[in-house]
C-alpha positions, 0 to 999 in steps of 0.5 A: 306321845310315848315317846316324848314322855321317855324323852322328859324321863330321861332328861330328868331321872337320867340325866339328872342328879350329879351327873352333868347334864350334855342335851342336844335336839334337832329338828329335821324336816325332809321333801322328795319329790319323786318322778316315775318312770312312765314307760317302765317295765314295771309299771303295772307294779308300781301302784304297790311300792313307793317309786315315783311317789312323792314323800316327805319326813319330820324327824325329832333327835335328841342326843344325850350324855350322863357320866357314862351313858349315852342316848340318842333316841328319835322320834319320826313322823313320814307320810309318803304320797296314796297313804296315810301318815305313820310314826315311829319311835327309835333308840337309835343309840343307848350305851354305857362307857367303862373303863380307864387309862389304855382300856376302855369299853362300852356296853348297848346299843351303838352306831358301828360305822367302819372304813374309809371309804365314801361311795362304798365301804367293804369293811362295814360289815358290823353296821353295815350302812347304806351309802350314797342316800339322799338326807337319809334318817339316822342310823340305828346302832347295833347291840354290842359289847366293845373292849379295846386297848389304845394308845396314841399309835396304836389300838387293838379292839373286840367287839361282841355284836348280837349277843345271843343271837344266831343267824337272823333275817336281817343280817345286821342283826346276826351274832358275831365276833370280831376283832379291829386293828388299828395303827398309824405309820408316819403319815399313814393310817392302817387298819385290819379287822376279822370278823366270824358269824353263822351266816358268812363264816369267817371275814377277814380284810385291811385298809389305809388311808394315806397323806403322801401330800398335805392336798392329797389323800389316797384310801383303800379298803379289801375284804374277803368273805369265807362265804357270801350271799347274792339276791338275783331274779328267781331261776325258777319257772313260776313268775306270779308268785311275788314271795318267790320273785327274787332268791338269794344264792349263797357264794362259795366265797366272795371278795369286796375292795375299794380304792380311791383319793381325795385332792383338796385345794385351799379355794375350798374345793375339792375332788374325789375318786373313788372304784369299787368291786363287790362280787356279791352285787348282781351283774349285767346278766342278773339285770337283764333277766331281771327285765326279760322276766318283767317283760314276760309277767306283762305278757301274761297279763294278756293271758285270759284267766291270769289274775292282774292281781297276780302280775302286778304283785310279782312285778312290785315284788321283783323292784325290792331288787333296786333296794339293794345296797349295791345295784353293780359289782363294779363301779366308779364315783367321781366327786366335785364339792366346793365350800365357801371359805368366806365363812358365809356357810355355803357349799356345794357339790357335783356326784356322778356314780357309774356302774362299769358292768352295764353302763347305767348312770346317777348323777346328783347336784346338791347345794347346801347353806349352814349357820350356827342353828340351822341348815338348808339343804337342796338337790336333785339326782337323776337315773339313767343309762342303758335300757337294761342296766340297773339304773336305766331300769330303776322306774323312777327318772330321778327326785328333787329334794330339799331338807332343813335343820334345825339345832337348840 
């Protein structure tokens, strides 16, 4: 209810007075239904996480502008099937504009999305959001002081992330330096940035996107990190204790890179491809320890004296692995999308994501109807592949989703 309050507060104090007033509310609603998988090695686990149960999110935004200062603010109501409902109220977003002519800043909290990438991105390193998600709720920014200098060809930028802060839990969260450049070539779009933190020292990486024809874009992005970290299934010989299933090993150094095109025809469909590599995502051999571990914690479940308690705790504890942003080091993503150029509002797509270290598999078909107001979205993804492979361990067979959008 607070946060309603702050809503009206702001649309009559802030966004009151001479400034001109720019409110925008939407209304998200969001169904998954999960399948579990039932002969997964995890599964005396599974009743302590979220996989294969069904879920469901009501999210309220508002986005709003005042002179200087933007807000967007949401406020999200989630219930997920065996628990109680819960809610939550989120500044995603809170930030003043200054500045004039070639220099301009900005001061708060503000979404920091880069590169240009679609599947993965190494150069997000500021943000750092999840790609690939399912109607995923809006982002959250990240407290930053920007100042850049601009021009039509050209932009230079710094920007001041966390300030105050050292190294946290989360790395999103930790204090930073960094420095962007952009410039555009003919045709062609250049990007450098650098950036230096507690945790990875100094990382440092380019990117272009490039229009050699007015059908076809090609992309790439590179990043190098002066150090890195990797969460892989623990080394040591204790397989009940959950706080000690996973363990992250800091790398000496770790490289990231991307390439990929988009060929788009005037039907209104289109074609991505996309390949990465991440050396600081688990490989093959990290998953299939991953499993044999499984395998060895239900074993001990037959073990008399051994608490269940206990084995299903590790177990649950060892799945925040399937969590991470990247489950492969190498990857490939082809993409197929179809829009109706008959301004009916209808368009479609076709997603097969797979992982070239262990031959594990998604794929998600989803169709979508938008108009001024509203859009409907609908979809199913399905995981799969070899026994041992990421996505073939994941202990959910796939979901169907639906989603709908509502604008005033």
């Amino acid at each position: 209810m607070r946060f309603w309050f702050l809503l009206l507060f702001l649309s009559g104090t802030v966004f009151g007075g001479e400034n001109p007033v720019d409110l925008n509310y939407k209304i998200h609603a969001v169904g998954e239904n999960r399948e579990a998988r039932d002969d997964s090695v995890f599964a005396l686990g599974l009743p302590l996480t979220s996989f294969g149960k069904d879920r469901g999110r009501l999210e309220g935004e508002v986005r709003g502008r005042a002179g200087p200062f933007s807000l967007q603010a949401t406020g999200t109501v989630s219930e997920q099937e065996g628990s109680q409902p819960s809610s939550r109220a989120l500044v995603n977003q809170a930030y003043f504009d200054f500045g004039e002519g070639a220099i301009r800043g900005s001061a708060g909290k503000k979404i920091l999305s880069y590169d240009v990438g679609y599947g993965f991105r190494p150069l997000d390193f500021l943000q750092r959001e999840a790609r690939l998600l399912v109607l995923p709720p809006a982002l959250e920014g990240v407290n930053s002081v920007a100042l850049e200098r601009f021009s039509a060809e050209r932009a230079v930028g710094l920007i001041v992330a966390n300030p105050g802060n050292g190294r946290e839990p989360d790395p999103k969260d930790d204090g930073s330096a960094a420095a962007r450049y952009y410039q555009r070539a003919g045709s062609t779009d250049l990007h450098a940035t650098a950036r230096y933190s507690e945790r990875f020292r100094l990382e440092a990486g380019a990117a272009f996107s490039a229009v050699p024809h007015e059908s076809l874009e090609l992309h790439g992005s590179a990043l190098y990190q002066q150090r890195s970290e990797r969460t892989v299934p623990t080394t040591s010989g204790n397989l009940l204790d959950p706080a000690n299933a996973l363990q992250t090993d800091t790398l000496k150094s770790a490289a990231k890179a991307l390439a990929g095109f988009t060929w788009t025809l005037e039907s209104g469909w289109s074609l991505l491809g996309e390949a990465w590599y991440d050396e600081s995502a688990p490989g093959a051999n990290d998953w299939q320890r991953l499993a044999a571990q499984a395998r060895a914690r239900n074993a001990l479940a037959l073990v008399p004296g051994v608490p269940a308690a206990a084995v299903a705790g590790s177990l649950a504890a060892s799945t925040r692995m399937f969590q991470l942003p990247s489950l492969s080091r190498r990857a490939a993503l082809a993409r197929i999308a179809w829009t109706d150029q008959g301004a009916h509002g209808w368009s479609a797509s076709l997603d097969a994501l797979r992982s070239l270290d262990d031959g594990g598999y998604t794929v998600t078909a989803a169709i979508a109807w938008e108009s001024d107001k509203l859009r409907l979205d609908a979809g199913v993804r399905t995981f799969g592949g070899r026994p041992e492979s990421a996505f073939g361990l994941l202990p959910e067979r796939g979901l169907v989703f639906v989603g709908a959008t509502f604008s005033f």
